[in-house]
C-alpha positions in Angstrom: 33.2 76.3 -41.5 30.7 78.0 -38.8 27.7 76.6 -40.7 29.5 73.0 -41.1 30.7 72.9 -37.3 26.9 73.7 -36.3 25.9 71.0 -38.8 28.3 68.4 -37.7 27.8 69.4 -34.1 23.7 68.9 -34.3 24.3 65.6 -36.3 26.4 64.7 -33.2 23.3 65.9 -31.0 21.1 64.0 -33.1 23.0 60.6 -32.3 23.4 61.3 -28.9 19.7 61.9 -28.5 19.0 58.3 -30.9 21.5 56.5 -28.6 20.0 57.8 -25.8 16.5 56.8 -26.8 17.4 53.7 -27.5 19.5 52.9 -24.5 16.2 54.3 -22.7 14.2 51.9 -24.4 16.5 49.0 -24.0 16.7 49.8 -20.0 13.1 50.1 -20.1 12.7 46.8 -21.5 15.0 45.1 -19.4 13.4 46.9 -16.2 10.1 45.5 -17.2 11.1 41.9 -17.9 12.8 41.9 -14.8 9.7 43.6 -12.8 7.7 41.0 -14.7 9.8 37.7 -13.7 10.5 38.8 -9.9 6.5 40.0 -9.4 5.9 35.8 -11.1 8.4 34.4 -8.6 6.7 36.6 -5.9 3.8 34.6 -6.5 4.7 31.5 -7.2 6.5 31.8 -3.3 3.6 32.8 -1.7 1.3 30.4 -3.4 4.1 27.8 -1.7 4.2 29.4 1.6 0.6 29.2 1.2 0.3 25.6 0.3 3.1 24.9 3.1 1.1 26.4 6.0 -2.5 24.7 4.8 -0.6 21.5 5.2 1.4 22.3 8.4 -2.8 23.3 9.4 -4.1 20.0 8.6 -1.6 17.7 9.7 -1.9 19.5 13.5 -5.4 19.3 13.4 -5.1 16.2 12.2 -2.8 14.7 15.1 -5.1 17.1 17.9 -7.8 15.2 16.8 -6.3 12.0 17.0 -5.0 12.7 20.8 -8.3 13.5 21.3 -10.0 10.7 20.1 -7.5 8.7 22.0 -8.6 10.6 25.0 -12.0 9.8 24.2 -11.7 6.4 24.0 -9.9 6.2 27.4 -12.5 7.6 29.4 -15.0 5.5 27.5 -13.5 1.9 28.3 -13.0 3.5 31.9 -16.7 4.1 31.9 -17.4 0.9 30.7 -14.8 -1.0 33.3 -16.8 0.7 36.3 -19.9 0.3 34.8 -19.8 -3.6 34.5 -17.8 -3.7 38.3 -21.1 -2.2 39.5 -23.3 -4.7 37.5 -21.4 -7.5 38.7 -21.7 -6.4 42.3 -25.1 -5.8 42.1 -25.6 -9.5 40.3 -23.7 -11.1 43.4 -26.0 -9.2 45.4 -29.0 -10.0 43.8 -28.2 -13.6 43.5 -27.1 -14.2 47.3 -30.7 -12.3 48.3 -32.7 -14.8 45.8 -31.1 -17.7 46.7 -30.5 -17.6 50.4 -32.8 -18.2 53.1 -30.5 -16.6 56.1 -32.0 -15.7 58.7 -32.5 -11.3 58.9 -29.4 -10.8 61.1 -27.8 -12.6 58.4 -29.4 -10.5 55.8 -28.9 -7.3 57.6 -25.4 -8.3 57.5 -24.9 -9.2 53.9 -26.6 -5.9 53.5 -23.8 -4.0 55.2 -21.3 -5.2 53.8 -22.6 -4.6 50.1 -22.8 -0.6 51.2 -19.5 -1.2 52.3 -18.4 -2.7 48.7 -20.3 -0.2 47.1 -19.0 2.7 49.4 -15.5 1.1 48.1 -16.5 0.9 44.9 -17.7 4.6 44.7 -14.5 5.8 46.7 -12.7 4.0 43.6 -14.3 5.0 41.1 -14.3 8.8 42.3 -10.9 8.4 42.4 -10.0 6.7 39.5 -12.3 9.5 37.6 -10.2 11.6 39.2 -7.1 10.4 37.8 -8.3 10.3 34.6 -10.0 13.3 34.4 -6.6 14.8 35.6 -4.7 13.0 32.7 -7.4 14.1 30.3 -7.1 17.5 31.3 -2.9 17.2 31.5 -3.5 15.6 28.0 -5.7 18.5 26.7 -3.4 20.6 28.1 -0.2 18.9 26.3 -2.0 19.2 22.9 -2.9 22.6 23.1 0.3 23.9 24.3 1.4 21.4 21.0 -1.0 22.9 18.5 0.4 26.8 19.4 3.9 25.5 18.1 
């Protein structure tokens, strides 16, 4: 009975070792598949948060640039408003000088008050770049501050 208690007792050890092996094989398995699926969904989420900030990227740069352009196009018909005053100022004077045959106290007046039209006209403008260049620069500042968000 010695001999068939050690026999019965290392069959018994036997099993437990197989079930062990196997349940270590079967936990192996299923850690694997698991590591294997969560590592793929790791992945596949930072390939989105990838895609996501790319986009978010591109659509602010996007709108900054189309502020700017804005911007751009401001100052330009600005430019192009003062720059045709002055033209037509300088046609008016050009015109009354060609055409009239005052006397030089005449002329010498017509004279002043065209410094003092253009000396408005300057004071204006200045100012009005002023303004603009401030709004530019407010505008600028405004998108910036935009873009960091």
């Amino acid at each position: 009975t010695l001999s068939s208690a050690a026999a019965l007792k290392d069959t018994t050890m036997q099993t437990e070792i197989g079930n062990y092996e196997e349940r270590m094989a079967t936990l192996e398995s299923t850690f694997f598949q698991n590591f294997a699926t969560t590592n793929n969904d790791l992945h596949s989420r930072l390939d989105q948060l990838n895609m996501d900030a790319m986009m978010s990227l591109a659509n602010s740069t996007n709108h900054w640039w189309g502020r700017v352009e804005e911007l751009n196009n401001l100052a330009t018909k600005q430019f192009i408003h003062h720059t045709n005053t002055e033209a037509a100022l300088q046609n008016e004077l050009i015109t009354l000088s060609s055409e009239s045959t005052i006397k030089e106290a005449t002329l010498n007046t017509e004279i002043g008050n065209y410094e003092e039209r253009m000396a408005t006209l300057e004071s204006s403008y200045f100012q009005s770049f002023a303004v603009n260049n401030n709004d530019l620069h407010s505008r600028l500042d405004q998108l910036n501050m935009d873009a960091m968000m």
